[in-house]
ROMI-84129 format. One record per residue (C-alpha): residue number from 0; residue in one letter; x, y, z. Coordinates in steps of 0.2 Angstrom, whole numbers. Layout:
NUM,A,X,Y,Z .
...
//
This chain:
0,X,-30,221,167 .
1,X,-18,212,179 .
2,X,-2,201,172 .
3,X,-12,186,171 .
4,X,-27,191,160 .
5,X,-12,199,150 .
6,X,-4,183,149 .
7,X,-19,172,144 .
8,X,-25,186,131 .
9,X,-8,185,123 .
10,X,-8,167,121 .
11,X,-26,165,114 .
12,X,-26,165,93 .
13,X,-37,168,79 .
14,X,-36,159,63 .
15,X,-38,162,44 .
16,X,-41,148,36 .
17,X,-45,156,15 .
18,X,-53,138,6 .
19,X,-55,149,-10 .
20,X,-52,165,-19 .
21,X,-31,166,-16 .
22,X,-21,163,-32 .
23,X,-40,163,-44 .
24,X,-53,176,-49 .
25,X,-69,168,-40 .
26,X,-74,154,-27 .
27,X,-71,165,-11 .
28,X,-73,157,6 .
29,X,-62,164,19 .
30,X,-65,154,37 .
31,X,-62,162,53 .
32,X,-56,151,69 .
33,X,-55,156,88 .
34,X,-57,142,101 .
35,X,-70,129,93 .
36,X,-79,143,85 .
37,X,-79,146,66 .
38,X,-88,160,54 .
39,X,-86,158,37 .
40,X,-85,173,26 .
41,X,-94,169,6 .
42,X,-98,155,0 .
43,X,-95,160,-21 .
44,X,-93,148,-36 .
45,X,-81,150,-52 .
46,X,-85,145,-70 .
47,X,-73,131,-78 .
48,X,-58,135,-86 .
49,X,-55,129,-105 .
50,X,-47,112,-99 .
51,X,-62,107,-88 .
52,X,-74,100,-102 .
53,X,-90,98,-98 .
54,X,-91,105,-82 .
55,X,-104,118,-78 .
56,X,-98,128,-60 .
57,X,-82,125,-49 .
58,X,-85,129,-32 .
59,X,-73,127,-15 .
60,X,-68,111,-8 .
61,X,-77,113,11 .
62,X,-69,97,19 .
63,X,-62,107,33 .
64,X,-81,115,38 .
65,X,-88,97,38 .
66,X,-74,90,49 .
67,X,-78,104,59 .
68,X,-97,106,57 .
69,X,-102,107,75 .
70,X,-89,123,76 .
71,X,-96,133,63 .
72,X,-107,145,70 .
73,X,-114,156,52 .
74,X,-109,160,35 .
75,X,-108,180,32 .
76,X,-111,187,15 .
77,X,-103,204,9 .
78,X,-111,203,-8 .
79,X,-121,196,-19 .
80,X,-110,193,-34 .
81,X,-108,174,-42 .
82,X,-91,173,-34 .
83,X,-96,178,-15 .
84,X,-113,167,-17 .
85,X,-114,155,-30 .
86,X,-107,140,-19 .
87,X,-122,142,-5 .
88,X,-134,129,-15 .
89,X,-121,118,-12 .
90,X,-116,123,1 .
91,X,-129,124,11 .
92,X,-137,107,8 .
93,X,-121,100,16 .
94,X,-119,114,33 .
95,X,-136,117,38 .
96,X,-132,137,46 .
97,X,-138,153,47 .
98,X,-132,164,32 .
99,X,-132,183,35 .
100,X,-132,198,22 .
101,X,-139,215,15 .
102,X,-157,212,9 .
103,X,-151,214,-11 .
104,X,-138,201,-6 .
105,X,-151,189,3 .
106,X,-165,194,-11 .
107,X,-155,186,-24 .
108,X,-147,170,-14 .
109,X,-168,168,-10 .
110,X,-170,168,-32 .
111,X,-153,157,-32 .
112,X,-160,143,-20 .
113,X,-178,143,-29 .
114,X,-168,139,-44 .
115,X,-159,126,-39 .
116,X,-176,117,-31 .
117,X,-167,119,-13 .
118,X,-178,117,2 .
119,X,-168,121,17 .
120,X,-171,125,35 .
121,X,-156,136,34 .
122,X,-161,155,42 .
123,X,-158,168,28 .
124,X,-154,185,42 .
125,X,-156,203,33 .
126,X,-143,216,42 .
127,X,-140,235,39 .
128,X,-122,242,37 .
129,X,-117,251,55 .
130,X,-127,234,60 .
131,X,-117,222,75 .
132,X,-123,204,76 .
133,X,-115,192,90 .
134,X,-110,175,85 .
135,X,-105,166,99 .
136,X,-84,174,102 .
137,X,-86,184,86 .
138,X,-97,203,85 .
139,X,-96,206,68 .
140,X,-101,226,59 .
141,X,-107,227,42 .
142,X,-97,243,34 .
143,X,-104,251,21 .
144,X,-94,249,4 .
145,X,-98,255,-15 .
146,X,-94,241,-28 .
147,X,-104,238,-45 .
148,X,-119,231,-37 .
149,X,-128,240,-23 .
150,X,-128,235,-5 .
151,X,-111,226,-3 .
152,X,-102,226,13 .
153,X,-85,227,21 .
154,X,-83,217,39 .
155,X,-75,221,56 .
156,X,-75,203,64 .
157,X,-70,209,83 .
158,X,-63,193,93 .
159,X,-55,194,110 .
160,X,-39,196,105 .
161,X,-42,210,90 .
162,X,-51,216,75 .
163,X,-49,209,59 .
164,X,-58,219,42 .
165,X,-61,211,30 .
166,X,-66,224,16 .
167,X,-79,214,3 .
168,X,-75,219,-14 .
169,X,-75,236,-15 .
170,X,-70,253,-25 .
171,X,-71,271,-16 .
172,X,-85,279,-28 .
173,X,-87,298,-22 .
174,X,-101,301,-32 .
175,X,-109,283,-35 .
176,X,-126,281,-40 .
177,X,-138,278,-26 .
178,X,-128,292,-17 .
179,X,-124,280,-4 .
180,X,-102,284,0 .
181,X,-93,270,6 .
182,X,-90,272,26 .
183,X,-74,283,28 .
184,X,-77,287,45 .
185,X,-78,272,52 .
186,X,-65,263,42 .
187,X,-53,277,50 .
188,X,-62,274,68 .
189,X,-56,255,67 .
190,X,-39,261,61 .
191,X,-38,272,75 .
192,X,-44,258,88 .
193,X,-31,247,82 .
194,X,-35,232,67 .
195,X,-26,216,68 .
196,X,-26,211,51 .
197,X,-34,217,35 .
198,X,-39,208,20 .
199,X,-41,218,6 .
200,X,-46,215,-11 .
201,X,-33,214,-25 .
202,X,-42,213,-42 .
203,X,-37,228,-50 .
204,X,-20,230,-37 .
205,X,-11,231,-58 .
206,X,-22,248,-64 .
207,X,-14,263,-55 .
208,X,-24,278,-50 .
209,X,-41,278,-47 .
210,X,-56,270,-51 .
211,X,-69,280,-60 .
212,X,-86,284,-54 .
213,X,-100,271,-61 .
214,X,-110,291,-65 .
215,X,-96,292,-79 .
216,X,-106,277,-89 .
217,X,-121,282,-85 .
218,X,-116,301,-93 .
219,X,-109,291,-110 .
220,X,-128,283,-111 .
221,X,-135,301,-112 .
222,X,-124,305,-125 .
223,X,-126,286,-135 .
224,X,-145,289,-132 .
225,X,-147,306,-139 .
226,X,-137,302,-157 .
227,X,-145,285,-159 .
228,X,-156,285,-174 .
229,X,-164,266,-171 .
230,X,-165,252,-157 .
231,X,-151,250,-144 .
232,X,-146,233,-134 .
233,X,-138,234,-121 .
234,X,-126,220,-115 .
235,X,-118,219,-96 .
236,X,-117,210,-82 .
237,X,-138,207,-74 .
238,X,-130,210,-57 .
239,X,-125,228,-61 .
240,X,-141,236,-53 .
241,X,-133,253,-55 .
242,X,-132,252,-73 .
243,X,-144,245,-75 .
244,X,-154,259,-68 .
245,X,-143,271,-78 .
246,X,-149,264,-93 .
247,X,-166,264,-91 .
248,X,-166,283,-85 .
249,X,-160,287,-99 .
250,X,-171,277,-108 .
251,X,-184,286,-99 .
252,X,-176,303,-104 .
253,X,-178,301,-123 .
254,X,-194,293,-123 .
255,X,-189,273,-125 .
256,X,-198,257,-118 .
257,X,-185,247,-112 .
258,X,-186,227,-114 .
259,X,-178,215,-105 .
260,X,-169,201,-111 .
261,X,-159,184,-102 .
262,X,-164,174,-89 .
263,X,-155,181,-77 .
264,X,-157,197,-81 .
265,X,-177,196,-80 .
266,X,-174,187,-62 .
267,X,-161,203,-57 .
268,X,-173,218,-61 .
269,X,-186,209,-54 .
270,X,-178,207,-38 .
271,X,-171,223,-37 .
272,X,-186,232,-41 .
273,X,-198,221,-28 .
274,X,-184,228,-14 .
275,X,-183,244,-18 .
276,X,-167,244,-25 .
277,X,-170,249,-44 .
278,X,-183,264,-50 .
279,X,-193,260,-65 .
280,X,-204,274,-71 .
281,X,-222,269,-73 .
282,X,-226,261,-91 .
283,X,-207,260,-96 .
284,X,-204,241,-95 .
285,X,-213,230,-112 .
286,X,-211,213,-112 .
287,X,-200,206,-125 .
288,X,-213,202,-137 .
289,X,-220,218,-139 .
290,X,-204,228,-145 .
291,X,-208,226,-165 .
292,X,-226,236,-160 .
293,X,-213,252,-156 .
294,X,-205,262,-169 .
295,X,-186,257,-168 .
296,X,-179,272,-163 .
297,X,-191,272,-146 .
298,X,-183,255,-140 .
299,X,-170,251,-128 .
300,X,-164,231,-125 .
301,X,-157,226,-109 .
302,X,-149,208,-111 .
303,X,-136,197,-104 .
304,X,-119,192,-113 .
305,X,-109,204,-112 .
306,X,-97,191,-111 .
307,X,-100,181,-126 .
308,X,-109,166,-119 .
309,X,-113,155,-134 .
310,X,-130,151,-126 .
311,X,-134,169,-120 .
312,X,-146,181,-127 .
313,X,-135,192,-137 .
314,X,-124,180,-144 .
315,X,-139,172,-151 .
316,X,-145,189,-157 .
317,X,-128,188,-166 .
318,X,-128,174,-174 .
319,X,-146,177,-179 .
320,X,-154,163,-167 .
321,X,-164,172,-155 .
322,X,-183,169,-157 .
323,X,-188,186,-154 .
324,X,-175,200,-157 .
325,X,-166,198,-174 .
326,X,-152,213,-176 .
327,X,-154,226,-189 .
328,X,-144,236,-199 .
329,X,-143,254,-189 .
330,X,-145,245,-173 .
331,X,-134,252,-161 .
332,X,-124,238,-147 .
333,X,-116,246,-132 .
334,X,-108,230,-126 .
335,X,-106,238,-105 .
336,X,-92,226,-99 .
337,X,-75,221,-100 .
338,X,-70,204,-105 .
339,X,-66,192,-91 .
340,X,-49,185,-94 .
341,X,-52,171,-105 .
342,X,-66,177,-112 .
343,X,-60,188,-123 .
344,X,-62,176,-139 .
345,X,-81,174,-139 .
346,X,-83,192,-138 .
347,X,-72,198,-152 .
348,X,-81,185,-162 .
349,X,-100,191,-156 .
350,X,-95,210,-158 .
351,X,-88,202,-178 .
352,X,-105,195,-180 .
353,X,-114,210,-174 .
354,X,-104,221,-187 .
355,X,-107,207,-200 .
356,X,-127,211,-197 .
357,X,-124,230,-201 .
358,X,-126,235,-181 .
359,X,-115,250,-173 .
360,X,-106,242,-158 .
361,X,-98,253,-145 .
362,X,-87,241,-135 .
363,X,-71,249,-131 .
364,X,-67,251,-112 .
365,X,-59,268,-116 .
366,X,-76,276,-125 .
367,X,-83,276,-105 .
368,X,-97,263,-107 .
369,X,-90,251,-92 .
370,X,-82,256,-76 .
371,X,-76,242,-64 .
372,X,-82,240,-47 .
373,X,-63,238,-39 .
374,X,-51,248,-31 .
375,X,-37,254,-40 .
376,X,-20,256,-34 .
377,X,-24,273,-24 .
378,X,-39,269,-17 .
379,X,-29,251,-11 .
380,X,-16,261,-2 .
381,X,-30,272,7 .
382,X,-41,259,14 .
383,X,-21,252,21 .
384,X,-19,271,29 .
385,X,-36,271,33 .
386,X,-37,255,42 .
387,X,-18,254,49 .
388,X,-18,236,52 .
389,X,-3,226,61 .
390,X,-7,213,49 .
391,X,-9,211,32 .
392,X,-15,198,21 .
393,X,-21,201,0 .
394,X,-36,192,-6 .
395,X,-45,190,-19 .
396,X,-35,189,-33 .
397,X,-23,177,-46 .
398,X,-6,175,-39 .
399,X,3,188,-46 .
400,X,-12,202,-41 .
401,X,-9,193,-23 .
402,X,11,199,-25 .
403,X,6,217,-31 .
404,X,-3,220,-16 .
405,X,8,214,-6 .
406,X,20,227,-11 .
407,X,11,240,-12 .
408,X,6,237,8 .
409,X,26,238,12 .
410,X,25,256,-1 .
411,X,13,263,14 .
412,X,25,256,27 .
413,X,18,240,33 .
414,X,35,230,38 .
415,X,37,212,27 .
416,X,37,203,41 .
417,X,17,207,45 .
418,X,12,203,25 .
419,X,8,186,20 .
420,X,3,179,2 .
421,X,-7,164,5 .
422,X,-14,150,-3 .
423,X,-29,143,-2 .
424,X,-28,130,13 .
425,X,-16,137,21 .
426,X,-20,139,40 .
427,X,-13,159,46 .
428,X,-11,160,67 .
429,X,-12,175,75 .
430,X,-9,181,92 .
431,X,-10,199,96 .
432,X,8,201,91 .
433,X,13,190,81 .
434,X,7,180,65 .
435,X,13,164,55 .
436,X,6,152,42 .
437,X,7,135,53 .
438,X,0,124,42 .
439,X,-15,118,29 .
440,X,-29,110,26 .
441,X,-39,102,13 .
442,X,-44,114,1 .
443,X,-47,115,-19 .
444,X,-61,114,-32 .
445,X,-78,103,-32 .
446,X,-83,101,-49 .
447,X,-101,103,-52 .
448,X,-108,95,-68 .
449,X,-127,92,-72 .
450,X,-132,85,-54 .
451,X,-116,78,-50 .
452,X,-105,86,-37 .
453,X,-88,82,-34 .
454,X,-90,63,-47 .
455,X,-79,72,-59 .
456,X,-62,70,-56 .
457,X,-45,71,-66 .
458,X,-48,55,-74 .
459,X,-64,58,-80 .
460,X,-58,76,-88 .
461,X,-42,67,-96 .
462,X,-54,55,-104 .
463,X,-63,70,-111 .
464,X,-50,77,-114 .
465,X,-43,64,-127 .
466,X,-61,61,-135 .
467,X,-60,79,-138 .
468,X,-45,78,-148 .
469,X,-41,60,-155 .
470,X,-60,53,-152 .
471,X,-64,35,-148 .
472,X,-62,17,-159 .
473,X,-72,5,-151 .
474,X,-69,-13,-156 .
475,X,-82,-27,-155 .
476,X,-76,-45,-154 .
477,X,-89,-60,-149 .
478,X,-79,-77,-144 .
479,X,-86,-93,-139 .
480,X,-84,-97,-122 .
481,X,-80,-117,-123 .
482,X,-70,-117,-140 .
483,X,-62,-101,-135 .
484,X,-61,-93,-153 .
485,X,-68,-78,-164 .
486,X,-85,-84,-170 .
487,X,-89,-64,-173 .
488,X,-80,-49,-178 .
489,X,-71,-39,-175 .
490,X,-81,-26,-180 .
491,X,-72,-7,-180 .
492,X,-84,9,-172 .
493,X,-74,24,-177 .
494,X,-82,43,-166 .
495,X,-69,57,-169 .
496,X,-56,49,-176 .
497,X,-59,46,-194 .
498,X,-74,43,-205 .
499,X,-73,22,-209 .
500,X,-78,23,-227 .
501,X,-65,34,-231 .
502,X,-53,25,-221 .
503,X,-57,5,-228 .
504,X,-38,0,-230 .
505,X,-35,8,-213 .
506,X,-49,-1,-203 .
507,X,-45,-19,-212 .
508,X,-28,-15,-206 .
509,X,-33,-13,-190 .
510,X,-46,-28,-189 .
511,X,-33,-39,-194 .
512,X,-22,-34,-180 .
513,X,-36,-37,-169 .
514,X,-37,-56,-174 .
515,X,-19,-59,-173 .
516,X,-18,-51,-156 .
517,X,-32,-64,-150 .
518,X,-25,-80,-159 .
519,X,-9,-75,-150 .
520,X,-20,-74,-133 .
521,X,-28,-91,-136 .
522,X,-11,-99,-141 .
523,X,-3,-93,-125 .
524,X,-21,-97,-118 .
525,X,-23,-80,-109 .
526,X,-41,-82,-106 .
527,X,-44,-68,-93 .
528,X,-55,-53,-101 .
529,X,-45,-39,-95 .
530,X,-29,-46,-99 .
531,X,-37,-50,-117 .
532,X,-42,-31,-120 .
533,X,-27,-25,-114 .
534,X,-18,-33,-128 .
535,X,-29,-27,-141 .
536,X,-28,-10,-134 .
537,X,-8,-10,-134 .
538,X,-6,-16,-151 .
539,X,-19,-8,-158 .
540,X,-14,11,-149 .
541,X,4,6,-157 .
542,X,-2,3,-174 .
543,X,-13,17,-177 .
544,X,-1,29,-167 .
545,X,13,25,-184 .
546,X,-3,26,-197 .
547,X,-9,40,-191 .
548,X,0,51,-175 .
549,X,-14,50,-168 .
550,X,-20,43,-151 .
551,X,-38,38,-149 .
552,X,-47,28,-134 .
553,X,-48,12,-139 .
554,X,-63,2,-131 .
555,X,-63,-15,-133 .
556,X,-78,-23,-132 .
557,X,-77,-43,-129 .
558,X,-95,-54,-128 .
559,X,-93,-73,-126 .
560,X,-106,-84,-130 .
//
């Protein structure tokens, strides 16, 4: 390489630009920039936190891909978890690329877009781990990863000035369930090339050691199994196709029919099983209806909730709602997940309901029902030795995980000066010796509620959230137009704040304020309408504020005639 091409390589940069999944557990986007080509690596969604009322998926704000739509060349896909693929129906009506991943991956963004009513021209591409594809600047490998649902990816997106990995979520399973071990070798082959920067995932940067083997849980169901005396449910997450699998072999083993309950769950273990990816022994599925023809104690139940959903199946089981499956004294629950953070209320209150109905639950992380699908801190700092990057960036994690990690990298000996915690937005230059953050851009959360994408905003959620906790007066008040006085009303609707018949004194109170608020309007002839309910509005919030310390909305509600 002469002096020249030297020069130029060294002033060519990439770019990581992360538009979700930094300082949050979900929504992961990463988009990666040299010259006016961009890949984009997930496209995943998170579920609302407790202050977002009413809002069904939160999902990443793409402005930047649409400024730059001509640029971007794909959208790459390292699993098919909610959080790394729930964004594409969205996404995808807006950017019209190719998407590529593993077949499970694709099998189950195929059942998400049928559900969602999307037509697209968008070309869904199936790839293999050790598998290159070219897109345009970029040549991108699939690495094979284990995680806690099969076929998940890490990536080595080589760009003319270096490779960057990106590693997926992942854990280092040695003995995981299909038998397929995660790609040492050519984690260490990269390493050994030279990486320019890694991304790694941080999720469980906080648990030290290792993580165990998902063949641990499936050992605890063949124990569960042989000393239950009647039905089992199994709660956990639909995606988990390993244990999934685990259960029904062991369902198998002591001569149970397995049903399945949950929407999603059906839609996963049908998936799976059309590709291959989960074995079901001929005869062993029932459907749902059937499980009362079965002695109990020849009956496993696979359903969704194992996080307490209020509308999922086992929480209906629970509170004794579900049309089919009705719990049982000597029922046994193995609820196979642990809370997400958050959650951990609606489960303690289904496993209390469970109990209540005279079932066994087993839900305790430590009796070896659940194993996570993330690295631990060791297995963190060998995929850093493994992979010996220059660079270092955490993702994938809150805040605080992002730090961890960060420390952890320096433990193995990457210098300070080469890690950066970023957020999401910020834009992260790289040449092939150096790196800074040099800027941002628009990033955040798109709020998805019903149909509507992006309509609900803080205004509307600080609305909700008042009606949530002081409700809404509405006062009615019909004046004639010409003589400008209060020929009806006003009348007082009280929603959520208190019950009128029990409040009289209270609401003449407040009617009568009403009128005296409007004869002042007349006599100072303020005759505009906003002006007018402003007024009511003021005194009245002021009024019932000393009555009662309470705020409602107040609507005023003004008809002329």
């Amino acid at each position: 390489m002469g002096e020249e091409d030297k020069y130029i390589k060294s002033n060519k940069k990439v770019f990581l630009i992360p538009l979700g999944g930094l300082g949050e557990i979900g929504k992961n986007m990463m988009a990666v920039k040299y010259g006016n080509e961009i890949v984009v690596i997930d496209a995943g969604m998170m579920f609302p936190e407790d202050e977002l009322l009413g809002i069904d998926v939160v999902i990443p704000d793409i402005s930047y891909l649409l400024e730059n739509r001509n640029q971007v060349k794909g959208i790459i896909l390292t699993h098919g978890h909610e959080d790394h693929i729930g964004g594409l129906p969205y996404v995808l009506k807006e950017l019209n690329v190719p998407v590529y991943g593993t077949k499970l991956t694709l099998g189950l963004l195929e059942g998400k877009l049928k559900e969602a009513n999307f037509v697209s021209n968008a070309k869904l591409n199936v790839v293999k781990p050790r598998e290159t594809i070219s897109l345009g600047s970029f040549n991108i490998e699939f690495i094979k990863v284990s995680h806690s649902i099969p076929d998940s990816v890490a990536l080595g997106i080589h760009t003319p000035i270096g490779t960057i990995v990106h590693t997926g979520d992942f854990k280092f399973d040695q003995t995981p369930v299909d038998g397929q071990v995660a790609d040492f070798q050519r984690f260490a082959e990269l390493g050994n090339k030279g990486v320019l920067v890694l991304l790694s995932d941080s999720t469980n940067v906080e648990r030290p050691g290792l993580t165990l083997s998902e063949k641990t849980v499936g050992q605890t169901f063949d124990e569960i199994f042989r000393l239950a005396q009647e039905r089992i449910i199994i709660a956990t997450f639909a995606s988990n196709v390993h244990r999934i699998q685990q259960a029904i072999d062991s369902a198998y083993k002591y001569n149970r029919k397995v049903a399945i309950a949950g929407r999603s769950m059906i839609n996963v273990v049908n998936i799976a099983s059309e590709l291959g990816y989960l074995t079901v022994p001929e005869d062993t599925i029932i459907e749902l209806d059937e499980v009362n023809d079965y002695p109990r104690n020849k009956v496993v139940i696979l359903t969704t909730g194992s996080q307490g959903e209020p509308m999922s199946a086992l929480s209906r089981m629970a509170m004794s709602d579900h049309r089919r499956v009705e719990i049982e004294a000597g029922d046994t629950v193995i609820i196979s997940a642990n809370p997400i953070p958050g959650n951990e209320k609606l489960v303690s209150r289904t496993i209390d309901q469970l109990f209540k109905l005279g079932a066994e639950v087993i839900y305790e992380s430590v009796s070896g029902i659940h194993v996570s699908g993330h690295a631990s801190q060791e297995e963190l700092k060998l995929m850093l030795n493994l992979v010996k990057p220059k660079f270092f960036i955490p993702v994938h994690g809150e805040y605080r995980m992002l730090i961890k990690h960060a420390q952890l990298a320096k433990e193995v000996g990457i210098p300070a000066s080469n890690i950066f915690v970023a957020e999401n937005g910020n834009i992260l230059e790289f040449t092939s010796d150096k790196g800074a953050i040099v800027g941002k851009v628009t990033s955040g959360r798109v709020l998805v509620d019903g149909l509507g994408i992006g309509d609900v905003g803080n205004i509307v959620l600080r609305d909700r959230k008042q009606l949530s906790q002081d409700g809404i007066l509405i006062v009615v008040v019909t004046i004639d137009k010409e003589q400008k006085q209060v020929i009806a009303g006003p009348d007082i609707v009280s929603r959520g704040f208190v019950y009128v018949r029990e409040a009289e004194e209270l609401m003449e109170e407040a009617k009568e304020k009403v009128r005296v608020t409007l004869e002042k309007c007349t006599e100072r002839n303020i005759t505009e309408w906003a002006a007018i309910k402003s007024n009511v509005r003021d005194v009245l919030g002021k009024f019932l504020y000393e009555r009662t310390k309470r705020r409602p909305m107040i609507l005023p509600i003004i008809m002329e005639v």
